[in-house]
N, C-alpha and C positions, 0 to 999 in steps of 0.2 A: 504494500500500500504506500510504503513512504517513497521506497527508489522509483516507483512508476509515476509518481504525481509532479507538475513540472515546478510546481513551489519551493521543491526543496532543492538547497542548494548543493547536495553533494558531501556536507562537508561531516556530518554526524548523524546518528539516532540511538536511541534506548527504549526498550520498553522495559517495561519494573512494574510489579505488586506491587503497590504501594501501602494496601492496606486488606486484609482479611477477615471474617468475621461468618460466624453460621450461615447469615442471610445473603452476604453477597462476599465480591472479591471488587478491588479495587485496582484500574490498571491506570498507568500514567504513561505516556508517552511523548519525550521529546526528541522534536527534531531541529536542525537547524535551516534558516530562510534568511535572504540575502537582507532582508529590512523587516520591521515591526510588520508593518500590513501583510507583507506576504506571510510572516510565520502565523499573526492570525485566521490566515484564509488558510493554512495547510493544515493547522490545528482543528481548525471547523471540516476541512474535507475529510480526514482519517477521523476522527469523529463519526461520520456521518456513516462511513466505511465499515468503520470496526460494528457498529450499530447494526448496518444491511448483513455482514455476514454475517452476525450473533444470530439474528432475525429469519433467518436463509437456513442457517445451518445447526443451531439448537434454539429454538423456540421456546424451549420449553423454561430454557434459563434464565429468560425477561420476567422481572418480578411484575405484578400485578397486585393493586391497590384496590379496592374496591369499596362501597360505601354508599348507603344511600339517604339524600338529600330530603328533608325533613318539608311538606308541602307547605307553602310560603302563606300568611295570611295577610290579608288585606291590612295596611296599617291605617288608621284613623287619627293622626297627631301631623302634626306640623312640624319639619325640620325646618329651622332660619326663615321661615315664613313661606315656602315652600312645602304643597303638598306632594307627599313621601312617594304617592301612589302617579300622581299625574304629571308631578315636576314641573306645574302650572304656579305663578306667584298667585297668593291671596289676598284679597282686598281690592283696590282699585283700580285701573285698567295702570295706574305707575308702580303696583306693586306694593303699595304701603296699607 
């Protein structure tokens, strides 16, 4: 991923654990790029990389969050003179 990508310049890489734990593994990897912008743009593209092959090739290893969101009720109060629900001002057509 890193020698094929044209951002990098050639000159280094590492990949390292950097941290371990039950639920996951932590990977870090640096490379080097010839100025700031481009090593952020190769950072984001092996990123994106490492991501499609985890996703391709063990699926199964993407943690997943799950939760469900509690039905929202109609609020009936005023925030800063604004109502909560229609985000319209209250009072006169100047808002006061």
């Amino acid at each position: 991923m890193v020698t094929s990508n044209a951002l990098w310049d050639g000159r280094s890489y590492i990949l390292q654990v950097s941290d371990m734990k039950p639920e996951y593994i932590e990977l870090r990897l640096l490379a080097t790029a010839r100025d700031a912008p481009s090593s952020w743009d190769l950072c984001c593209d092996i990123r994106e990389q490492m991501l499609r092959f985890i996703a391709e090739n063990m699926p199964e290893t993407i943690a997943h969050t799950r939760f469900t969101m509690p039905q929202r009720k109609k609020l009936d109060f005023l925030v800063d003179g604004v109502d909560a629900i229609q985000r319209t001002p209250k009072g006169n057509k100047a808002g006061v």
